[in-house]
C-alpha positions as CSV (number, residue, x, y, z in Angstrom):
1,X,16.8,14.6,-13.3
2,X,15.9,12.6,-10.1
3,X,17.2,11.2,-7.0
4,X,19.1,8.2,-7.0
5,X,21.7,6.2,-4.8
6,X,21.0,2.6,-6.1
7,X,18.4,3.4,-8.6
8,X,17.9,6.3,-10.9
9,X,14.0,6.8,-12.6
10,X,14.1,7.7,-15.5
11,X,10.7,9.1,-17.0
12,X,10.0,8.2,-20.8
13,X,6.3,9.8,-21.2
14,X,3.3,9.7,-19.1
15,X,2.8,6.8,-19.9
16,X,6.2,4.7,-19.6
17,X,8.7,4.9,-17.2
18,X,11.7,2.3,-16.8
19,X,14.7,2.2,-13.9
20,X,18.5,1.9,-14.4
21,X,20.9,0.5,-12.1
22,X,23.5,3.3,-11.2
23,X,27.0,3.2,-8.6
24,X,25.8,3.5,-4.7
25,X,27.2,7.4,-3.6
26,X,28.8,7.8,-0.7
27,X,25.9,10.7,0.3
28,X,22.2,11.7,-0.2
29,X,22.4,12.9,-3.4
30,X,21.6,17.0,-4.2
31,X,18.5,17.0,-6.1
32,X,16.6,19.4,-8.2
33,X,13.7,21.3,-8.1
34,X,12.1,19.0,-10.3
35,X,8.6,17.1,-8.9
36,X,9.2,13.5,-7.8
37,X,7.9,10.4,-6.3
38,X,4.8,11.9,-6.9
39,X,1.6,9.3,-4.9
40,X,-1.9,9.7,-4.7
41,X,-3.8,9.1,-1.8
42,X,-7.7,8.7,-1.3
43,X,-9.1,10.7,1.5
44,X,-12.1,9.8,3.8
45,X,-14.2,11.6,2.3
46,X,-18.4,9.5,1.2
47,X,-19.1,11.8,-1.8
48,X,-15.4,10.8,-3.5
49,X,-14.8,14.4,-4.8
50,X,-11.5,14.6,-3.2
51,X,-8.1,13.2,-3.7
52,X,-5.2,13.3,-2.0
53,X,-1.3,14.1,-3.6
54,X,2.3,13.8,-2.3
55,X,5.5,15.0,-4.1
56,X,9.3,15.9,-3.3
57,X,11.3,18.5,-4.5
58,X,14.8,19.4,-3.4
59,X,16.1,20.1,0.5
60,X,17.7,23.0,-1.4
61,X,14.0,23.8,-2.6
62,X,13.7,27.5,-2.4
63,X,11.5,29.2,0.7
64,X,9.2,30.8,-2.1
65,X,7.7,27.3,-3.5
66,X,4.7,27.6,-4.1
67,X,3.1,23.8,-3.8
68,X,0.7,23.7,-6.5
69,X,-1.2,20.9,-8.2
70,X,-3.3,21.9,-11.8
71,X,-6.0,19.4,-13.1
72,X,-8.8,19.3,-15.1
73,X,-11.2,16.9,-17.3
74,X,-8.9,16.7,-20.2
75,X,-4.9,17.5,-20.8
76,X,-5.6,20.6,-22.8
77,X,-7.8,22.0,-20.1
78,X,-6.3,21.7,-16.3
79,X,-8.1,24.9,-15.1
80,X,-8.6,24.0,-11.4
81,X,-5.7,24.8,-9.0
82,X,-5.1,24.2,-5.6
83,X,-1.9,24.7,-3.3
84,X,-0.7,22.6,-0.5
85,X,2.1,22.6,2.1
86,X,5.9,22.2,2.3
87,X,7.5,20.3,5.3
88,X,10.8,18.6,5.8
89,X,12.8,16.9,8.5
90,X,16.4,15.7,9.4
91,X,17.7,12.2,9.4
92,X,20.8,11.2,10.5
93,X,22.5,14.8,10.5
94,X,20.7,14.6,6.5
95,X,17.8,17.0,5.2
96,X,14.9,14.9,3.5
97,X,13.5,16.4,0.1
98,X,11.4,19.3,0.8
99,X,7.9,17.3,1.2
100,X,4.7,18.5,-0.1
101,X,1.3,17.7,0.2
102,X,-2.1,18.7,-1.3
103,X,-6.0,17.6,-1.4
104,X,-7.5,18.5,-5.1
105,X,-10.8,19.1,-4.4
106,X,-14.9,19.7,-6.6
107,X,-13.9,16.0,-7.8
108,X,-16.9,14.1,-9.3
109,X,-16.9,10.4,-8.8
110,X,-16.1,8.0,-11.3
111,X,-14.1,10.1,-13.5
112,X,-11.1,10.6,-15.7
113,X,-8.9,13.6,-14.2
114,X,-5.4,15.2,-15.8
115,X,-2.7,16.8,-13.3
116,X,0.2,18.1,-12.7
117,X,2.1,19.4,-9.5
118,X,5.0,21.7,-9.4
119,X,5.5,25.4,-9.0
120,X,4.5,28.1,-11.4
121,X,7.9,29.4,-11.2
122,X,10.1,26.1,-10.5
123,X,8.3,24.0,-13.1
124,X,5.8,20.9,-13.3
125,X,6.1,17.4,-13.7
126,X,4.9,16.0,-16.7
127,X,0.9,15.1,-17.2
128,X,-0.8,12.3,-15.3
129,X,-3.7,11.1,-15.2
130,X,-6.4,9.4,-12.7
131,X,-9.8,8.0,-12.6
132,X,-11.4,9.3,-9.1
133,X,-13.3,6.3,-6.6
134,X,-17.0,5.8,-7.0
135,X,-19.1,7.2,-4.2
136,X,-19.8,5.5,-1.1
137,X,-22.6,2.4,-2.0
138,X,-22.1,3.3,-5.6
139,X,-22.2,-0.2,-6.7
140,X,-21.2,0.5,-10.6
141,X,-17.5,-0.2,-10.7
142,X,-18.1,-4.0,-10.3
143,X,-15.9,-5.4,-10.8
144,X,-12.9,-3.8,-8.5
145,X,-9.4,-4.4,-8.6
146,X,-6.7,-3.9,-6.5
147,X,-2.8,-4.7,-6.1
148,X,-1.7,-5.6,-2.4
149,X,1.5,-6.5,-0.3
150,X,3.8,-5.6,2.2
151,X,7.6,-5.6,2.8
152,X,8.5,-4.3,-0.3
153,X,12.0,-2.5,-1.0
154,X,14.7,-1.3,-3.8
155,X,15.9,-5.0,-4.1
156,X,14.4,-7.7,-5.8
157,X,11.2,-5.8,-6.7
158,X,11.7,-4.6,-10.1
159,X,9.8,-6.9,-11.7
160,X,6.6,-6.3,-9.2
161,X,6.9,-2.4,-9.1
162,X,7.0,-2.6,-13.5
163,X,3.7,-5.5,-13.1
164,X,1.7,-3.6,-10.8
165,X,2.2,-0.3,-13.0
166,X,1.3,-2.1,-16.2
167,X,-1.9,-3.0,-14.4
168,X,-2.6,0.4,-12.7
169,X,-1.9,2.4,-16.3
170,X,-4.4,0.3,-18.3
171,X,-6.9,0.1,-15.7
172,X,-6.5,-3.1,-14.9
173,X,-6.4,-2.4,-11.2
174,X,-7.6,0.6,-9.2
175,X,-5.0,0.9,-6.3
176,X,-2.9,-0.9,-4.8
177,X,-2.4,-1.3,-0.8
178,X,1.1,-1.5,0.9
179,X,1.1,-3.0,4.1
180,X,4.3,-2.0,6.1
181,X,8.0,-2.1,5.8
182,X,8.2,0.2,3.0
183,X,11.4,1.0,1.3
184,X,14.1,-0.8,3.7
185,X,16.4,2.3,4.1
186,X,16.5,1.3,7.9
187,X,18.4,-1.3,7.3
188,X,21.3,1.0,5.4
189,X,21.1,3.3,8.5
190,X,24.2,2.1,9.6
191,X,25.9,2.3,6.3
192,X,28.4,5.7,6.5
193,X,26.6,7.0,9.3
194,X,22.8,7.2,7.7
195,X,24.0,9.0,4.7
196,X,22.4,7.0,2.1
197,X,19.1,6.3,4.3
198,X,17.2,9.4,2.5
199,X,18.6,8.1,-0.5
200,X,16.6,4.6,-0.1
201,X,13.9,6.3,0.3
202,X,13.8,8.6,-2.3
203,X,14.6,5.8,-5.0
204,X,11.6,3.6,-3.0
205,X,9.0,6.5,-4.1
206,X,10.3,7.3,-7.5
207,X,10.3,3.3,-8.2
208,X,6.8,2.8,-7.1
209,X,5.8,6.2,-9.1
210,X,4.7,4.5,-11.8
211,X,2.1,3.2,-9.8
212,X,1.3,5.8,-7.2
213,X,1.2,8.2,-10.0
214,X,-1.8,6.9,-11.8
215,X,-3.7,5.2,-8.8
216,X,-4.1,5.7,-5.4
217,X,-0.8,3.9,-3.0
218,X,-2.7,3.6,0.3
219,X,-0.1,2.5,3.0
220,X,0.0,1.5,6.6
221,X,3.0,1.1,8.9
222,X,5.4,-2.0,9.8
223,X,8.6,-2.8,11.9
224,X,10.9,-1.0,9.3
225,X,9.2,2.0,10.0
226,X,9.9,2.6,13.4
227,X,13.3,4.2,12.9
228,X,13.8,7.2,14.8
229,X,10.4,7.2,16.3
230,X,8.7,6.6,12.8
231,X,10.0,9.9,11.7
232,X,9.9,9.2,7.7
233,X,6.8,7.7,8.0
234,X,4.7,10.3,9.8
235,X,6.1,13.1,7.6
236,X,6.1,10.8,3.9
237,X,2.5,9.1,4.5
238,X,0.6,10.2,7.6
239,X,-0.8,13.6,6.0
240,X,-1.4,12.4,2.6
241,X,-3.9,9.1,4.6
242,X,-7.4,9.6,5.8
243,X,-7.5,11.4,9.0
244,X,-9.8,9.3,10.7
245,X,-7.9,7.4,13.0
246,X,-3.8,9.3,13.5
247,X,-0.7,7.8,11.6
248,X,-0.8,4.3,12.4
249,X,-4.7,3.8,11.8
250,X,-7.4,4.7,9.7
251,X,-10.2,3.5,7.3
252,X,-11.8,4.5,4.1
253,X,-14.1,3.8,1.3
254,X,-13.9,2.8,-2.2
255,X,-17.6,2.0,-3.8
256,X,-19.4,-0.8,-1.9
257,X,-15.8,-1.8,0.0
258,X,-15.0,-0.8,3.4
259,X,-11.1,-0.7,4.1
260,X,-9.7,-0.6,7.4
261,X,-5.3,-0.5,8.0
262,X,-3.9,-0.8,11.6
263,X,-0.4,-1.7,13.2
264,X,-0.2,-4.4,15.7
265,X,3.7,-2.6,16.4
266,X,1.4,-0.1,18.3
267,X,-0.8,-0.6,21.9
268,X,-2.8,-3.4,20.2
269,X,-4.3,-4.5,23.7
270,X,-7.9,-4.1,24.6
271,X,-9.1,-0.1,25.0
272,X,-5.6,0.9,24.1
273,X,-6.8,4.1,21.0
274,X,-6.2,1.6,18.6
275,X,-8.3,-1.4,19.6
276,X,-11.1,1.2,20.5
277,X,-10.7,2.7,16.5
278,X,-11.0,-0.9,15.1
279,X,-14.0,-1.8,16.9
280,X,-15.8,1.5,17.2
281,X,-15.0,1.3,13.2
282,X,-15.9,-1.6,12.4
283,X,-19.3,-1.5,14.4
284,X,-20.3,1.5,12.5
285,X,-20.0,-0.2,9.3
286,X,-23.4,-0.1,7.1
287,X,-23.3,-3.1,5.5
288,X,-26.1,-2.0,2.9
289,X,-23.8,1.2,2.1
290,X,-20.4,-1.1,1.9
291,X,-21.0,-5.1,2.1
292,X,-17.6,-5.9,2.1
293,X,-15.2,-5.1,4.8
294,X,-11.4,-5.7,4.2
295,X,-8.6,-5.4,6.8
296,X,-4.9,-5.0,6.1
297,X,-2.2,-4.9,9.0
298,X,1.7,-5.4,8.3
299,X,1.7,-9.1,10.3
300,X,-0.4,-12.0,10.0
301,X,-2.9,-13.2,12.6
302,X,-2.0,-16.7,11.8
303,X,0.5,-18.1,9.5
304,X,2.3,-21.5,9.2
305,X,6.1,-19.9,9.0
306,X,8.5,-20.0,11.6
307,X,9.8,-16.6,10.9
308,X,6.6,-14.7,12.8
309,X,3.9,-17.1,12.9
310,X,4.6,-19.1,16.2
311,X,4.8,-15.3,17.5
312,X,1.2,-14.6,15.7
313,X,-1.1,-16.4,18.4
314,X,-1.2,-13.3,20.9
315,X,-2.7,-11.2,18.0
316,X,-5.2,-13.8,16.9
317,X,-6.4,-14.4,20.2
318,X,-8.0,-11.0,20.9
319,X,-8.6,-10.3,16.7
320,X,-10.2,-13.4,14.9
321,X,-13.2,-13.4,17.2
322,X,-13.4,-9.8,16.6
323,X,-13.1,-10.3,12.7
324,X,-15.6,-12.8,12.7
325,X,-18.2,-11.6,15.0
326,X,-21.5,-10.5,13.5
327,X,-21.0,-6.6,14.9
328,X,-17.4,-6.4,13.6
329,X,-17.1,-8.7,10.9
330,X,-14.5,-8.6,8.2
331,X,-14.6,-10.3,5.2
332,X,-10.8,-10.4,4.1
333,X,-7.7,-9.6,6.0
334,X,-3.9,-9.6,4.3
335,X,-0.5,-8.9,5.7
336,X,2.6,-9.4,4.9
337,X,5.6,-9.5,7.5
338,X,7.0,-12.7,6.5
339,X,8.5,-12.6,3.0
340,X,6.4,-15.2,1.3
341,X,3.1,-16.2,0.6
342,X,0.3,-18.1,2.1
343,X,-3.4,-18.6,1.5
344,X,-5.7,-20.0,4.9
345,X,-8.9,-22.0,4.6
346,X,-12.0,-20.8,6.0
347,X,-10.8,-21.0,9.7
348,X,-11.0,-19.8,12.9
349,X,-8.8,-20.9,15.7
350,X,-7.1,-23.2,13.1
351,X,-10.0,-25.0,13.2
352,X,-11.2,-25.5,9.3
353,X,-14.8,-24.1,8.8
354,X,-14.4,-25.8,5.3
355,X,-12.8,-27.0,2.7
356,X,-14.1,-25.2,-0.3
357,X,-14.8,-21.9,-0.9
358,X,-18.5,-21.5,-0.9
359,X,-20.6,-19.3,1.5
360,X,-17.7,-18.6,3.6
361,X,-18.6,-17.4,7.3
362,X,-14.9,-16.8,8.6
363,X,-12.6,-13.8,7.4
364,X,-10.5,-14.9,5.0
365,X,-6.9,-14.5,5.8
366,X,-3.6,-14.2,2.9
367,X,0.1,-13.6,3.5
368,X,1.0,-11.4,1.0
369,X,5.0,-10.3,2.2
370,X,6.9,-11.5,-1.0
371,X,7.3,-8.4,-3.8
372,X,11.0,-8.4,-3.3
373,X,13.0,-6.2,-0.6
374,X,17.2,-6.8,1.1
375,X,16.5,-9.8,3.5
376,X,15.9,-12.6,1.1
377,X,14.3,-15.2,4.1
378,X,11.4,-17.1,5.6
379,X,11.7,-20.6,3.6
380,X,11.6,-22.1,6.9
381,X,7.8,-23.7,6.5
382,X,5.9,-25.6,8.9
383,X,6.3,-29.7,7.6
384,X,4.0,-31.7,7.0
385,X,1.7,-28.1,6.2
386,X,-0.9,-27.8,8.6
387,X,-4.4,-28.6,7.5
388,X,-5.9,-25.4,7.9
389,X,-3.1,-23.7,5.5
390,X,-4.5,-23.9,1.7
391,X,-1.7,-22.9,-0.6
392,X,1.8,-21.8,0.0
393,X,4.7,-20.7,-2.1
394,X,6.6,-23.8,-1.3
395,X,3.7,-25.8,-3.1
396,X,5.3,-24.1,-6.4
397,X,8.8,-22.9,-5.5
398,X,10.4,-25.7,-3.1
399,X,13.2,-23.4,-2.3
400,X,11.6,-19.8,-1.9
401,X,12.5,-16.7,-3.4
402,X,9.5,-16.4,-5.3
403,X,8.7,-12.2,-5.4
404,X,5.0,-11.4,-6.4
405,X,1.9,-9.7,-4.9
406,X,-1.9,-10.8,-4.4
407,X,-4.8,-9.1,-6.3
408,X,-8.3,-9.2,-5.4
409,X,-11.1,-9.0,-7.3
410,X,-14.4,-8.1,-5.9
411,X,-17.1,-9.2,-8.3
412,X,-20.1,-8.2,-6.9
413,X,-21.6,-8.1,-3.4
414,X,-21.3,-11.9,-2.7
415,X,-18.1,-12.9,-4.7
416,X,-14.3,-12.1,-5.0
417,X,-11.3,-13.6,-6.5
418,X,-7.7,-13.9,-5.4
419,X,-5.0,-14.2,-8.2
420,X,-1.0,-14.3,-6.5
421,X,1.7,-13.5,-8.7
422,X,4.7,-14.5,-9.9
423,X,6.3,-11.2,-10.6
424,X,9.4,-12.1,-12.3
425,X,7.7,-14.4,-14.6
426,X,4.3,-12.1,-14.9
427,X,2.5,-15.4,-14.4
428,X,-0.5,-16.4,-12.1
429,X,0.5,-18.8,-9.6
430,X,-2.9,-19.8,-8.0
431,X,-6.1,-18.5,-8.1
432,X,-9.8,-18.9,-6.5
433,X,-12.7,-17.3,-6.2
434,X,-14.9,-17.4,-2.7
435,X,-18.3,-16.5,-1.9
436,X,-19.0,-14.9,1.4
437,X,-21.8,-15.6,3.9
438,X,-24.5,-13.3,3.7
């Protein structure tokens, strides 16, 4: 049994889950004991041998729980335990699930784990399974594979949440990134006093389970988070992310790929605590250890969409000479914010560095804000489109409403792909491969 006020998950096997539409209650709805929107997290950690897990249980989950996660080298043998916390809090006059946490630990790199969390005396969830990252410079797991967007909510994203499992289950991809505005319930808040707003939630993580489940589901904050004083957020992400940086900004390492998630909704401004983190982090960077450096924030430094990106220019002033400076330079950098997607030439200032995609010295830059979520917008396109903007979703769908995601594909230590997605059709819309300046 599992939570539910516009969507109920309903688990097949371990290796098949679908969703059901179901009536909207008028409450949070009771829930049982029963794990759910179970999500793996990776941890800042060189030597890959941990990995972080989240899970819910019920607000009526007994004060006895006992958080436990069991996993092992095969389904049969799940020997190593460890136990984690339990936390809650209270949303409009509602109690969230009872929220628990735990870092498995004595991971080797590179492999193939089982699990389970639960409660020896409440029960488990069913198996899953994992494949933990490679070390630090580990250069082996060429090629890598990941799923990314932002703004993604319980509407309209059926089709990406049931894509990007597909591809995490098989393999296909390793992870996927989430870049702000996650879930929605903010904008139900109002809707019989914030009774259904846990609700949102809830079905958000059981419908991206799936997923999270089987892969790492790295996040980072946006707009919709902010909600009483990003309450969900901080307790539902923040202790399951690398530690490195607080709630809002952090950065981590998978193989030979150096990931770095901010949000310009906090002091962005120069030595504000988060300007200082993305330097000081990005200066530290040893590009023999990790020769790519990717960047993902929940709004675009430059964008040719008059729902944000006339607003985008403050940001891109003080970040695009930072992300294409020798000390600090990054390679690729996605957002999402506006509910569409964009791909940029090689550019910086607007200024085309060139027009193919060959040795490229500037950071490349995608809008990646379309895998489906309640406000349906942002068809509102600059006309003719600006030089410096190489593919949009109006070059395919005239009238919007296209709901996908980007993957990216890092080949080796000179060359990546980008596919975008049209998740309704589970068909590649565009795709290119770049070479970066070495």
């Amino acid at each position: 049994m599992t939570m539910s006020t516009l969507f109920s998950l309903v688990i097949a096997s371990a290796s098949a889950l679908t969703l059901s539409k179901v009536p909207v209650p008028a409450v949070a709805p009771v829930v049982t004991q029963a794990p759910e929107q179970i999500r793996l997290t990776f941890t800042r950690d060189a030597t890959a041998s941990t990995m972080g897990i989240y899970w819910v249980t019920s607000n009526k989950t007994s004060d006895d729980y006992l958080a436990t996660v069991q996993y092992g080298l095969s389904q049969s043998s799940m020997t190593s335990t460890v136990t984690g916390t339990n936390d809650n809090y209270t949303a409009f006059k509602i109690m969230s699930p009872s929220i628990h946490f735990a870092t498995m630990t004595g991971l080797k790199a590179n492999t193939f784990y089982w699990y389970r969390v639960g409660s020896p005396v409440y029960g488990w969830s069913i198996d899953f399974n994992f494949t933990t990252r490679p070390i630090d410079g580990d250069f082996s797991r060429y090629p890598i594979t990941w799923a990314a967007y932002g703004d993604m909510g319980i509407s309209n994203s059926q089709a990406t949440a049931d894509l990007t499992a597909k591809k995490i289950q098989s393999g296909e991809a390793s992870f996927i990134t989430h870049a702000g505005d996650i879930s929605y319930a903010d904008n139900r808040a109002s809707i019989n006093n914030g009774s259904i707003y846990e609700g949102v939630l809830n079905d958000f993580y059981n419908e991206v389970q799936p997923s999270s489940a089987y892969g790492a589901y790295m996040t980072s904050s946006g707009n919709h988070e902010a909600i009483l004083g990003y309450l969900a957020y901080q307790k539902r992400n923040s202790p399951s992310l690398p530690q490195n940086g607080g709630p809002f900004w952090h950065s981590w390492n998978f193989g030979p790929i150096h990931f770095l998630a901010f949000d310009q909704d906090q002091n962005w401004q120069i030595n504000s605590p988060q300007y200082q983190f993305i330097t000081s982090d990005l200066a530290a960077v040893d590009r023999a250890v990790t020769p790519w450096v990717v960047a993902y924030n929940h709004f675009p430094l430059v964008c040719s969409n008059y729902f944000w990106c006339p607003d985008a220019v403050k940001f891109q002033d003080l970040y695009e000479p930072i992300f294409n400076a020798k000390e600090t330079k990054v390679d690729l950098f996605y957002a999402g914010h506006v509910h569409a997607a964009e791909i940029l030439f090689p550019q910086q200032k607007m200024v085309v560095e060139r027009n193919d995609w060959n040795n490229v010295k500037s950071t490349m830059q995608i809008m990646a804000g379309f895998p489906g979520d309640i406000e349906v917008c942002c068809n509102d396109w600059y006309k003719p489109k600006p030089a410096w903007s190489y593919w949009r979703e109006d070059d395919v769908f005239s009238d919007g409403g296209m709901f996908g995601f980007s993957e990216f594909t890092i080949q080796n230590n000179t060359h990546a792909r980008l596919r975008m997605y049209d998740s309704n059709n589970a068909t590649i819309v565009t795709e290119l491969w770049w070479s970066r300046a070495v």
